[in-house]
N, CA and C atoms as an extended XYZ file, in Angstrom:
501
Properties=species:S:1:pos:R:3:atomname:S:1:resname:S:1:resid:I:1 pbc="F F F"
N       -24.877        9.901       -9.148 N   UNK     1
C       -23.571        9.807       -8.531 CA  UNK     1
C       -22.525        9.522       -9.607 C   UNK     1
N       -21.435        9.788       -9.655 N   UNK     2
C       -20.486       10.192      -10.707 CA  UNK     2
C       -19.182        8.575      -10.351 C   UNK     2
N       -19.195        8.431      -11.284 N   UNK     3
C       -18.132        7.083      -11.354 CA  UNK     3
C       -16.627        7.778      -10.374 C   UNK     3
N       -15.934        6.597       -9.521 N   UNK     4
C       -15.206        6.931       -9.119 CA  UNK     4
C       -13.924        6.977       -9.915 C   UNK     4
N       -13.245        7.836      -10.159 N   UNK     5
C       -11.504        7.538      -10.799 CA  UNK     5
C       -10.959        6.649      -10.902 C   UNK     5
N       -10.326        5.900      -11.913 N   UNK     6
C        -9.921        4.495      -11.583 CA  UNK     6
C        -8.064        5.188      -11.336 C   UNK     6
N        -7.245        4.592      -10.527 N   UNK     7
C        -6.200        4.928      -10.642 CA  UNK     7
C        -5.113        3.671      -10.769 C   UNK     7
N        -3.955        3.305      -10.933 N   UNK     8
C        -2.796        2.840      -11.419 CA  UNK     8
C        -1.997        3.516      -10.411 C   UNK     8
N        -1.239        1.967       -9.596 N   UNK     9
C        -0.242        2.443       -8.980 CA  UNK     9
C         0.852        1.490       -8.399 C   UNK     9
N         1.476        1.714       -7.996 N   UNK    10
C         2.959        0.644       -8.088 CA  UNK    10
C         2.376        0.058       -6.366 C   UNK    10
N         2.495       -1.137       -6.694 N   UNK    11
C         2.398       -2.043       -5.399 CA  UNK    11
C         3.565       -1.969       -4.455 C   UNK    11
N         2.955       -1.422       -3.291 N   UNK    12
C         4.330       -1.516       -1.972 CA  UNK    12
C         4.802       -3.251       -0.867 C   UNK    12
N         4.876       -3.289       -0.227 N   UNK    13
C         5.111       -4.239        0.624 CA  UNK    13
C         4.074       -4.160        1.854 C   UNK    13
N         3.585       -3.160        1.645 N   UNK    14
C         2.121       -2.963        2.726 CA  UNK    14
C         1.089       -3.887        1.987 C   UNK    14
N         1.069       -3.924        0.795 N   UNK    15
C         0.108       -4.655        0.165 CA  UNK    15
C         0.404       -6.121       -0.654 C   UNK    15
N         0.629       -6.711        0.324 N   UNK    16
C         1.093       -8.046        0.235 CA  UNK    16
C        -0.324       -8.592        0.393 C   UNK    16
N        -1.133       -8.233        1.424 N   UNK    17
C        -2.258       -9.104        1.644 CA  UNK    17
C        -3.196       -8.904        0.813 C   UNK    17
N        -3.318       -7.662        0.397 N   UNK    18
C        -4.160       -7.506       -1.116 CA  UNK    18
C        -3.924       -8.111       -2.406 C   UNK    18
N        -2.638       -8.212       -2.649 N   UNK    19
C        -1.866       -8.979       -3.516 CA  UNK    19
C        -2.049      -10.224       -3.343 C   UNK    19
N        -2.036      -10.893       -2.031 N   UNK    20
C        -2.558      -12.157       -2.019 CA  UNK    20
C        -4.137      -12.991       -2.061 C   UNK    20
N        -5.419      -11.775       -1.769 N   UNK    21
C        -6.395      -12.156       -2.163 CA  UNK    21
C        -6.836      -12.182       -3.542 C   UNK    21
N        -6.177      -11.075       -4.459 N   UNK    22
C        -6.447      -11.154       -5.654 CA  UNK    22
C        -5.836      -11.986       -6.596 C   UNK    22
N        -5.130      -12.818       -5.862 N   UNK    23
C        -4.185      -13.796       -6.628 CA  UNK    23
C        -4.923      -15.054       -6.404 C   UNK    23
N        -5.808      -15.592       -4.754 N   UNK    24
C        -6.736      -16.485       -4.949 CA  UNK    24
C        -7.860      -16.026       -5.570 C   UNK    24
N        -8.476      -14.867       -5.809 N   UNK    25
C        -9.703      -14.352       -6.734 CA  UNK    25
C        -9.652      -14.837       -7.929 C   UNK    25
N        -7.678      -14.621       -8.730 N   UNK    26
C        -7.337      -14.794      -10.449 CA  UNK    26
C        -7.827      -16.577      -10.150 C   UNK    26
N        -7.558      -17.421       -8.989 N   UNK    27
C        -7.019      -18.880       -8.787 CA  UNK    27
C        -8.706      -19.047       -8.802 C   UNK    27
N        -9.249      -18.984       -8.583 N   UNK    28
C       -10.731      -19.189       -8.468 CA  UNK    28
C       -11.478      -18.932       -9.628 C   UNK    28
N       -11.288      -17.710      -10.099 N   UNK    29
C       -11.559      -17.391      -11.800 CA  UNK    29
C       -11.086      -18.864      -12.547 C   UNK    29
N        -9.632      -19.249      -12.727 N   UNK    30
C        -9.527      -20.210      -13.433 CA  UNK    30
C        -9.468      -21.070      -13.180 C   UNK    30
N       -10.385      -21.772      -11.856 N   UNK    31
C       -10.732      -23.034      -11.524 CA  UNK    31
C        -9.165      -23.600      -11.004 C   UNK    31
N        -8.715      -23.377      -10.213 N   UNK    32
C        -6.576      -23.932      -10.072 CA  UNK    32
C        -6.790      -23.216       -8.568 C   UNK    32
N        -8.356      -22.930       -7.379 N   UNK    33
C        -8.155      -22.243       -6.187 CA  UNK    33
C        -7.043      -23.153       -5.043 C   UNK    33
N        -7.385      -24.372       -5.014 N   UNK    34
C        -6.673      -25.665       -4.233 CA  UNK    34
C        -4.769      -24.942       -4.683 C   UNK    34
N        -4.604      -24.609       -6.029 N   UNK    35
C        -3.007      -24.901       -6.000 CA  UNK    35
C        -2.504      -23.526       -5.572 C   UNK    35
N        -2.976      -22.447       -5.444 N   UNK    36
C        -2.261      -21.427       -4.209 CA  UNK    36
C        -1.531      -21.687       -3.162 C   UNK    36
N        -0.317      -21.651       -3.063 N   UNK    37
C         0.506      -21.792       -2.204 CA  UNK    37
C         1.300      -20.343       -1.020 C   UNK    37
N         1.218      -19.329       -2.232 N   UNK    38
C         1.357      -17.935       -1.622 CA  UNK    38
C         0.726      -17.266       -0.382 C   UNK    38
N         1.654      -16.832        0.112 N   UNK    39
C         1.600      -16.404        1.076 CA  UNK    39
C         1.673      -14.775        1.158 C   UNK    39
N         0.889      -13.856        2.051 N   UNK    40
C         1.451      -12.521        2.720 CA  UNK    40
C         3.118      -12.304        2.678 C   UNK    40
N         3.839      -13.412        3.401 N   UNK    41
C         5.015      -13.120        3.920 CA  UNK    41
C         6.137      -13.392        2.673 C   UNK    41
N         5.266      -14.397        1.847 N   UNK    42
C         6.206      -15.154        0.388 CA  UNK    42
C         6.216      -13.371       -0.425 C   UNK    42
N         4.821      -13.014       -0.654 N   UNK    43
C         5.018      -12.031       -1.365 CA  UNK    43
C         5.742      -10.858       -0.977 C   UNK    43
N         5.486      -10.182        0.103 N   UNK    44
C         6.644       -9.200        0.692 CA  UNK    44
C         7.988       -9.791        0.386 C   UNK    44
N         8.353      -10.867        0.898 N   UNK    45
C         9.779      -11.481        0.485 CA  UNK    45
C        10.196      -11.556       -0.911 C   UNK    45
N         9.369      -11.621       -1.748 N   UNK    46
C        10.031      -12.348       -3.139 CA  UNK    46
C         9.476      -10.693       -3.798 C   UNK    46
N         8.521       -9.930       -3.531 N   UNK    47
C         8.450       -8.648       -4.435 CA  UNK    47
C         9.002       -7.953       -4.062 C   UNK    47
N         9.016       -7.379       -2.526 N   UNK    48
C         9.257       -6.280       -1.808 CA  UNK    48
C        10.985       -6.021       -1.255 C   UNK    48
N        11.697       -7.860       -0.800 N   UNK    49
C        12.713       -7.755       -0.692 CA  UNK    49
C        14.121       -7.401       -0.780 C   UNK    49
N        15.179       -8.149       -0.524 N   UNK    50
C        16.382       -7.806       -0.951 CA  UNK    50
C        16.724       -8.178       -2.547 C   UNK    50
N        16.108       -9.515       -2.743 N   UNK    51
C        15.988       -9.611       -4.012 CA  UNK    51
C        14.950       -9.805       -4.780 C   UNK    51
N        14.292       -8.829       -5.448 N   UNK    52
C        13.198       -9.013       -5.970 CA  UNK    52
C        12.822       -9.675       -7.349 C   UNK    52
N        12.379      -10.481       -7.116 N   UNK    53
C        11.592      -11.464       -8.518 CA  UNK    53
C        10.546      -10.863       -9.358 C   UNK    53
N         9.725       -9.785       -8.584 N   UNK    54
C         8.586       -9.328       -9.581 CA  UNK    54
C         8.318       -7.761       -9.046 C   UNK    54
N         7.278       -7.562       -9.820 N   UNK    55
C         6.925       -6.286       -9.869 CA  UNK    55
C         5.651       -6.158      -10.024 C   UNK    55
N         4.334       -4.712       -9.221 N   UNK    56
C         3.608       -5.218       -9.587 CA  UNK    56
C         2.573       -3.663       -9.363 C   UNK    56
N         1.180       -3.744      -10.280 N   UNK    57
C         0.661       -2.856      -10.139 CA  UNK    57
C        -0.571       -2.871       -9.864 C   UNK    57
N        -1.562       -1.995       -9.277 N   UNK    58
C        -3.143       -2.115       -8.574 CA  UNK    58
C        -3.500       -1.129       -9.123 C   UNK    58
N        -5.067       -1.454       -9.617 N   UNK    59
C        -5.881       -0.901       -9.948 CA  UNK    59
C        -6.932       -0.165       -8.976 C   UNK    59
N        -6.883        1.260       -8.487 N   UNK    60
C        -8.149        1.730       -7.475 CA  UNK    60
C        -8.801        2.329       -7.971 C   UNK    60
N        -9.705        1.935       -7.610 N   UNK    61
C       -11.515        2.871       -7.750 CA  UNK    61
C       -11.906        3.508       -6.578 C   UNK    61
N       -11.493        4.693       -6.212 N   UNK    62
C       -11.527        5.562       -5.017 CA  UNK    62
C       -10.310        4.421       -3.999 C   UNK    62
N       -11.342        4.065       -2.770 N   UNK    63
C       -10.194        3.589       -1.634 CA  UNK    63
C       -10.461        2.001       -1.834 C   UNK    63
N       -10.942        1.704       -2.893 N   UNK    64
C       -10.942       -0.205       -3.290 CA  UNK    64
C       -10.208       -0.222       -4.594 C   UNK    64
N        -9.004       -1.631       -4.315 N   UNK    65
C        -8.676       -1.762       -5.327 CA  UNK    65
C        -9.083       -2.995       -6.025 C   UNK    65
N        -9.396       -2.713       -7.066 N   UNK    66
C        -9.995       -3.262       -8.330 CA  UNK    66
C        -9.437       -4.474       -8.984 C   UNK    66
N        -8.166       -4.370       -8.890 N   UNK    67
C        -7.233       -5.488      -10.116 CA  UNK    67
C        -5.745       -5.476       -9.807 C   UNK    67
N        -5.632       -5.902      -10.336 N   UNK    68
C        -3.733       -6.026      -10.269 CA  UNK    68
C        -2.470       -6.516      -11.667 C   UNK    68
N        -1.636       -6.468      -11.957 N   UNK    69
C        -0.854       -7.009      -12.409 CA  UNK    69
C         0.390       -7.281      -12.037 C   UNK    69
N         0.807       -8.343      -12.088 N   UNK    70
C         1.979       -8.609      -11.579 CA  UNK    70
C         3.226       -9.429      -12.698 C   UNK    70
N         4.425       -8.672      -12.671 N   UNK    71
C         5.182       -9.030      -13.897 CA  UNK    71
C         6.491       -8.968      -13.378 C   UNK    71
N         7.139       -9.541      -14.111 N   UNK    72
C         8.755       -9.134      -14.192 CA  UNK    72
C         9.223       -8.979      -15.755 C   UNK    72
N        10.852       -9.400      -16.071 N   UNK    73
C        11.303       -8.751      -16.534 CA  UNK    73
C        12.556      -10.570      -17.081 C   UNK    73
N        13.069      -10.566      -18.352 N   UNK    74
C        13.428      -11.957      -18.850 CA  UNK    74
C        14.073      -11.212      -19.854 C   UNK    74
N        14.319      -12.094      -21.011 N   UNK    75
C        15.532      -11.656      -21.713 CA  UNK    75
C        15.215      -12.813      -23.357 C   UNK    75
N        15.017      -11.927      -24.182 N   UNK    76
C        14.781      -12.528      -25.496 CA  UNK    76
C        16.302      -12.524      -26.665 C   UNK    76
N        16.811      -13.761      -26.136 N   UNK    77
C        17.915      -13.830      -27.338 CA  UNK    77
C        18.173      -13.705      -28.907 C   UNK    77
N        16.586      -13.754      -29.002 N   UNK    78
C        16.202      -13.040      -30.430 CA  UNK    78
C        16.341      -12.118      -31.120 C   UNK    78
N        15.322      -11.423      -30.526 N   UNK    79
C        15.342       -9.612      -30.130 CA  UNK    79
C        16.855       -9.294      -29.462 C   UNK    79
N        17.121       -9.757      -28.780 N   UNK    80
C        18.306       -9.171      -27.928 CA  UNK    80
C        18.174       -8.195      -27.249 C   UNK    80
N        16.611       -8.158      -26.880 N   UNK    81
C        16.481       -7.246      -25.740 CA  UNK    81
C        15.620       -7.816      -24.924 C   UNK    81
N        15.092       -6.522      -24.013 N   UNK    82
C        14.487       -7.396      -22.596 CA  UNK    82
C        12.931       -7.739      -22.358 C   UNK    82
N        12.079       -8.358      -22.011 N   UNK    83
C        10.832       -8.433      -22.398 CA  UNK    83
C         9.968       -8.676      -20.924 C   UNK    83
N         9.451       -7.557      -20.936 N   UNK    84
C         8.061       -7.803      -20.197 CA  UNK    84
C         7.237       -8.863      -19.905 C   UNK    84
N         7.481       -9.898      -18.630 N   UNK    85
C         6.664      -10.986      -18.789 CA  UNK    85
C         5.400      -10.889      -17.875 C   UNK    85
N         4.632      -10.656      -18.385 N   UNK    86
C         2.971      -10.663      -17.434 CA  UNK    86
C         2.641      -12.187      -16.665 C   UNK    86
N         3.145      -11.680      -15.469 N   UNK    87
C         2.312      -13.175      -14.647 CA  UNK    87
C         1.136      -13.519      -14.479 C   UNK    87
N         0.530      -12.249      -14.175 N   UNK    88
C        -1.186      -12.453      -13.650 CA  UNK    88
C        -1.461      -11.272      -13.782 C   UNK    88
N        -2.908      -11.017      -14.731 N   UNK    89
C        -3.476       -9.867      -14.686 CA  UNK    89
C        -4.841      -10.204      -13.976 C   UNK    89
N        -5.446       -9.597      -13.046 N   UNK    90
C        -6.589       -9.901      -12.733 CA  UNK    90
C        -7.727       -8.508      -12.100 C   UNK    90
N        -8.769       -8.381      -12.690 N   UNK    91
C        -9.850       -7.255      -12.341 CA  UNK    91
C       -10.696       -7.813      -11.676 C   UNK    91
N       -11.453       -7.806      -10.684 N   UNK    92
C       -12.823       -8.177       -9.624 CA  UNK    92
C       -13.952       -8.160      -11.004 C   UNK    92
N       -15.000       -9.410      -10.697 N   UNK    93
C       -15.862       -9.936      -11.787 CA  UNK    93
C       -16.600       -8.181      -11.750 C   UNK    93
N       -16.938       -8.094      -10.679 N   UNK    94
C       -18.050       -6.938      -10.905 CA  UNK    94
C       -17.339       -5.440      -11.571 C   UNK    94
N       -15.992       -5.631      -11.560 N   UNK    95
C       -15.346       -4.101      -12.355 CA  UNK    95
C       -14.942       -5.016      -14.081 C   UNK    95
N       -14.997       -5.918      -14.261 N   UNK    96
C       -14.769       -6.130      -15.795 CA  UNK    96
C       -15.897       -4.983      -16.331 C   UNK    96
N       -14.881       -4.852      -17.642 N   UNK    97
C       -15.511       -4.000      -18.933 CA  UNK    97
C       -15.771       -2.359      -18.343 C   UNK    97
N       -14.920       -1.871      -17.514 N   UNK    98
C       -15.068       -1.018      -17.134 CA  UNK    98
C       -13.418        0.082      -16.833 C   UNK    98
N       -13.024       -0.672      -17.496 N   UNK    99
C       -11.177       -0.567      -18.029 CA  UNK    99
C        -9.617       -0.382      -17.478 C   UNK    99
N       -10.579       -1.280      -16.218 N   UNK   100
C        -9.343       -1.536      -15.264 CA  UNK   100
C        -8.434       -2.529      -16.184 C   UNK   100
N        -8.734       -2.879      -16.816 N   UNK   101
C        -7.523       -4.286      -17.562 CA  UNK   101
C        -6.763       -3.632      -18.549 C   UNK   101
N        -7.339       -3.041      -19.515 N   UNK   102
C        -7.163       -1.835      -20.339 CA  UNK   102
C        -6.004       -1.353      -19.330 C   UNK   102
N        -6.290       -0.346      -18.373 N   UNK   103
C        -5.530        0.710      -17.914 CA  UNK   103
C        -4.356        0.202      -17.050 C   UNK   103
N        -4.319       -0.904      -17.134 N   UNK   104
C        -3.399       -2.058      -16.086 CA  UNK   104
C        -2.084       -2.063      -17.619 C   UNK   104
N        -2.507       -2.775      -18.007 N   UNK   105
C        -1.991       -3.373      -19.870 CA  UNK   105
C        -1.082       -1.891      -20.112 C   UNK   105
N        -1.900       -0.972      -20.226 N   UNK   106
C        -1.462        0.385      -20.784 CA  UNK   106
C        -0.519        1.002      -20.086 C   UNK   106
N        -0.545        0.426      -18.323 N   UNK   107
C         0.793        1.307      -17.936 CA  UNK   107
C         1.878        0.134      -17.738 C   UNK   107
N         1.195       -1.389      -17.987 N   UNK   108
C         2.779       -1.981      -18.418 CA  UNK   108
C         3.354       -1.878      -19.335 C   UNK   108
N         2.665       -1.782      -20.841 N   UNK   109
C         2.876       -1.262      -21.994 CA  UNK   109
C         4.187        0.029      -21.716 C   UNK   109
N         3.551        1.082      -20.861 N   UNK   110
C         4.737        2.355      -20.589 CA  UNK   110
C         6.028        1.892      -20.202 C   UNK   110
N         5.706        1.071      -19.063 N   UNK   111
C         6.959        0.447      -18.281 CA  UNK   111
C         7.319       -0.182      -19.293 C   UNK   111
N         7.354       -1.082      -20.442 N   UNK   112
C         7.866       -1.718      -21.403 CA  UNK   112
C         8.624       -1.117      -22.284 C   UNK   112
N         8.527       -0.007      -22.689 N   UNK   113
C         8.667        0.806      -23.623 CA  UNK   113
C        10.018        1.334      -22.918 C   UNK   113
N         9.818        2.539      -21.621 N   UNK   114
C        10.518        3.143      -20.592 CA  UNK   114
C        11.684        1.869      -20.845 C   UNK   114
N        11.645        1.068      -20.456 N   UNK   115
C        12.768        0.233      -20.407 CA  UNK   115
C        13.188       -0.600      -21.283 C   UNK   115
N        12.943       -0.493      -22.321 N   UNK   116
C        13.505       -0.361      -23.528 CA  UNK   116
C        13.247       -2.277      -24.344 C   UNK   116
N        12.044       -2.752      -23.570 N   UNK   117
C        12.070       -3.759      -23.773 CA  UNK   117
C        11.306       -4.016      -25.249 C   UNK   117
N        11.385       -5.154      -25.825 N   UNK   118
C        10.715       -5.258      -27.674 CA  UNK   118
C         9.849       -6.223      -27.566 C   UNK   118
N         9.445       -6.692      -26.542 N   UNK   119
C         7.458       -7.101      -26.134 CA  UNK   119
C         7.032       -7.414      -24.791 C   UNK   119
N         6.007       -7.569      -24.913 N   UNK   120
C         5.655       -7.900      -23.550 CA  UNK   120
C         4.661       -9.650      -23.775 C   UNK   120
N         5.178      -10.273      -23.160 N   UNK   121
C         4.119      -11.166      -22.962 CA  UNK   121
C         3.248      -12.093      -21.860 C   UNK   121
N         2.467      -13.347      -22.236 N   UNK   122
C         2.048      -13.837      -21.332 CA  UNK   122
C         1.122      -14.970      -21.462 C   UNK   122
N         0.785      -15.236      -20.932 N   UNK   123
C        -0.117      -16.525      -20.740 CA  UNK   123
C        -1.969      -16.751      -20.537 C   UNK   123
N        -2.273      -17.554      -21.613 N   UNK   124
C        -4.173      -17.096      -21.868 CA  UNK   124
C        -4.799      -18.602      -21.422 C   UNK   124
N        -5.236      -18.967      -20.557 N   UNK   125
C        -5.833      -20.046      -20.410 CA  UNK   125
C        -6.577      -20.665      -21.982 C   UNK   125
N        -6.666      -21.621      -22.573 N   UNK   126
C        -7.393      -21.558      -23.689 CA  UNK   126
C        -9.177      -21.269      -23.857 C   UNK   126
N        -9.480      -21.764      -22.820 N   UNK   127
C       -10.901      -21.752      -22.323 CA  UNK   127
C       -11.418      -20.291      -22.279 C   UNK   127
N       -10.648      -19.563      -21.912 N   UNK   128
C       -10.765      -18.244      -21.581 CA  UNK   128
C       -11.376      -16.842      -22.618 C   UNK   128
N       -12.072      -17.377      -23.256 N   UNK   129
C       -12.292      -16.417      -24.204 CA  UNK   129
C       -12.904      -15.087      -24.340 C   UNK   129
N       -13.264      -14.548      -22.987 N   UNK   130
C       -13.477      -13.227      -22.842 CA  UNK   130
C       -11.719      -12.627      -22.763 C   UNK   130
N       -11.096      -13.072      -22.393 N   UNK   131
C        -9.801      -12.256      -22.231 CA  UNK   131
C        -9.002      -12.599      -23.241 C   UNK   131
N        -9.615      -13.729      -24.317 N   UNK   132
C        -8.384      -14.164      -25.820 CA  UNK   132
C        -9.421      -12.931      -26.847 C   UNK   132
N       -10.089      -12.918      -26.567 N   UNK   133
C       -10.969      -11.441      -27.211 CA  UNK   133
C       -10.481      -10.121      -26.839 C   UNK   133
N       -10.451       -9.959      -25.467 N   UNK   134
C       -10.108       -8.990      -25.511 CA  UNK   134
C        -8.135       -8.577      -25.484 C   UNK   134
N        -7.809       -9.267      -25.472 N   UNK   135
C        -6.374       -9.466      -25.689 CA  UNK   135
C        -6.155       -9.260      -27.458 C   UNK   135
N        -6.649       -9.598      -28.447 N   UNK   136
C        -6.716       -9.615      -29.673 CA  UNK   136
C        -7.212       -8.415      -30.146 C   UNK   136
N        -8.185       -7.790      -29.404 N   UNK   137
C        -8.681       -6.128      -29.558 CA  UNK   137
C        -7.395       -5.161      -29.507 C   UNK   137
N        -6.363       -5.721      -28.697 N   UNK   138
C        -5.773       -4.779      -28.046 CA  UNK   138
C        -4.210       -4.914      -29.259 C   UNK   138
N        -4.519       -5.790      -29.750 N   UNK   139
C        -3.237       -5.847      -30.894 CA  UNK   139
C        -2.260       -7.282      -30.617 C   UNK   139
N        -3.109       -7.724      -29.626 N   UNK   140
C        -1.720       -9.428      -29.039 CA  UNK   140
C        -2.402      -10.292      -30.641 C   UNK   140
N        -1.237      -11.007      -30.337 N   UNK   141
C        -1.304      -11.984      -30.999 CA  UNK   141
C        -1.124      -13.441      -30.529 C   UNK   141
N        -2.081      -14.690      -30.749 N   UNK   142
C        -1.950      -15.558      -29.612 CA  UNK   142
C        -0.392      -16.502      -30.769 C   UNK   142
N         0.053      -17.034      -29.742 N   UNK   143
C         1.100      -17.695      -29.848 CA  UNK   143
C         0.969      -19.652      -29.860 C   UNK   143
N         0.028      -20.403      -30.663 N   UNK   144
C        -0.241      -21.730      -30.374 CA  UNK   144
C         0.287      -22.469      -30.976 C   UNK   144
N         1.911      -22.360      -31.381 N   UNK   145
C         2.560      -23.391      -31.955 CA  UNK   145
C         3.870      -23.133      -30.851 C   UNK   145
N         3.593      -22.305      -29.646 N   UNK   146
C         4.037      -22.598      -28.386 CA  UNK   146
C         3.687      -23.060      -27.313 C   UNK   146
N         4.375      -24.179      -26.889 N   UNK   147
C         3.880      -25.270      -25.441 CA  UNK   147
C         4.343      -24.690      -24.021 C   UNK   147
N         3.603      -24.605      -23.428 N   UNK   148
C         4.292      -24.314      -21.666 CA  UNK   148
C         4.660      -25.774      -21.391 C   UNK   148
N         5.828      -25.440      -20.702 N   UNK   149
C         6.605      -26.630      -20.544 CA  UNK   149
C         6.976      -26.244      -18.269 C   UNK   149
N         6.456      -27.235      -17.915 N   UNK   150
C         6.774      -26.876      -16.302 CA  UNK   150
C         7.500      -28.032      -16.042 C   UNK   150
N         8.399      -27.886      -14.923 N   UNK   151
C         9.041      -28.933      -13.988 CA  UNK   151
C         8.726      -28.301      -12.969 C   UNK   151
N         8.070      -29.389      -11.905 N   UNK   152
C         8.007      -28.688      -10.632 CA  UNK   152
C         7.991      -29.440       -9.415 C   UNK   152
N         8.006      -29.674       -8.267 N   UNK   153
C         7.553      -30.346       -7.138 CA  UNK   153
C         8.809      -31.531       -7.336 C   UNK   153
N         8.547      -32.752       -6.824 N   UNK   154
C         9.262      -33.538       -7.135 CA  UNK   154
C         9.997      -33.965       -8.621 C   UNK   154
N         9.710      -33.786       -9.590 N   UNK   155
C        10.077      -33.839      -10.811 CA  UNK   155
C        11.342      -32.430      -10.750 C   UNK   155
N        11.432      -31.739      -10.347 N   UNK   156
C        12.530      -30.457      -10.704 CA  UNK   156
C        13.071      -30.993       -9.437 C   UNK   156
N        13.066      -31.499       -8.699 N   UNK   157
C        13.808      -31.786       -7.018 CA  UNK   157
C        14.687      -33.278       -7.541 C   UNK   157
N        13.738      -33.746       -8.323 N   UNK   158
C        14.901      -34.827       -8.534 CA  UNK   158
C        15.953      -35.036      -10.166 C   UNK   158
N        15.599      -34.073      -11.065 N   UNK   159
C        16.272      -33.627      -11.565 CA  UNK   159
C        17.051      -32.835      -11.298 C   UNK   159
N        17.288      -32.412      -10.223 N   UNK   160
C        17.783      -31.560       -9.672 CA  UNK   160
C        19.326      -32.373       -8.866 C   UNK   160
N        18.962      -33.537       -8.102 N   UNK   161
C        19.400      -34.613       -7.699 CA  UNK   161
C        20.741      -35.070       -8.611 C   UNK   161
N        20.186      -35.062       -9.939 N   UNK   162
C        20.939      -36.370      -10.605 CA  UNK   162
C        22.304      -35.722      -10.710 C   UNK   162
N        23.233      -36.621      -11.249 N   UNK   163
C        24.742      -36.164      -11.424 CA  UNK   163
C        24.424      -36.379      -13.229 C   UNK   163
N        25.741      -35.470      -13.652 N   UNK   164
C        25.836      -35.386      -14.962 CA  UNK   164
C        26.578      -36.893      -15.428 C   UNK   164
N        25.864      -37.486      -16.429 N   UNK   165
C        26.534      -38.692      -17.247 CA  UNK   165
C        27.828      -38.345      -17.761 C   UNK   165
N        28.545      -39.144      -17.437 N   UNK   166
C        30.171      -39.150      -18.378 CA  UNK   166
C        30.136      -39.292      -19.416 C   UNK   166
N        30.925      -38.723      -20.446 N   UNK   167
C        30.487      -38.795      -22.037 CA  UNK   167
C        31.526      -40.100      -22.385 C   UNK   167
C-alpha cells in the first residue's frame, strides 16, 4: 500500500476543534496539559474573526490531519522589518520523522519570505531535544542569552491597576 500524500493547508474557522485538540496533544507532549485554557469558540474568535491574532496551518495525510502550525506576525526594530513568530508547531507522535514538521516549517518559511519578513522565530522547550536537533538541521540557531519574560494572571491585572508615579 503506497504512503498517503501529506498536504499543507491554511486553517479555516471550521477547524477550530481540530486546532484545539492538537493544541492539548502539543500541551501533553510538553507536560503544561492542566494549563490549556482554549477553547473551540476562543479559537474561531481570536483566528477566524473580525480581528485576527494568528494564523495557522494543517498538515493532512489523506482525510487525517497530522500537525499544525500556528503563527502570527510582530515587528523587529532591528531589522526593521516584520518577523514570523511561530507559536506552536505540533505533528501526532506516530507521524514524527515522516516530514510533516519539515513541510509545515517550509511553507511558513514561503509565507515569510512572500511577506517580506527577515526571520522567523520561536520557542524550544530546553528539555526538548529531538526538536533542538532537528531545528539546528534545518539552519535555526538557538538563541540562550535570551530570557522569556511573561506577566500574566494576576501579576499583568494588577500591573495593570497601578497609576503612574509623579516624577
Amino acid at each position: 500500500m503506497a504512503a498517503r500524500r501529506l498536504a499543507i493547508r491554511r486553517a479555516t474557522r471550521h477547524d477550530a476543534g481540530t486546532i484545539l485538540r492538537l493544541i492539548e496533544g502539543l500541551a501533553e507532549y510538553e507536560r503544561l496539559g492542566d494549563e490549556v485554557e482554549a477553547t473551540a469558540a476562543r479559537i474561531r474568535r481570536h483566528g477566524f474573526g473580525r480581528r485576527r491574532y494568528f494564523e495557522a496551518l494543517l498538515a493532512r495525510r489523506g482525510r487525517t490531519t497530522v500537525g499544525f502550525a500556528l503563527y502570527f506576525f510582530t515587528y523587529s526594530t532591528f531589522a526593521g522589518r516584520p518577523t514570523l513568530y511561530l507559536e506552536d508547531l505540533f505533528v501526532l507522535p506516530v507521524e514524527r520523522g515522516r516530514g510533516a514538521g519539515r513541510a509545515l516549517l517550509r511553507a511558513l518559511a514561503r509565507i515569510a519570505v512572500r511577506r517580506g519578513c527577515g526571520r522567523m522565530e520561536w520557542t524550544v522547550l530546553d528539555w526538548n531535544a529531538p526538536s533542538i536537533r532537528f531545528y539546528r538541521r534545518l539552519g535555526a540557531r538557538l538563541r540562550r542569552e535570551w530570557i522569556l519574560t511573561r506577566l500574566s494572571g494576576a501579576a499583568l491585572r494588577r500591573l495593570a491597576r497601578r497609576t503612574p508615579r509623579s516624577s
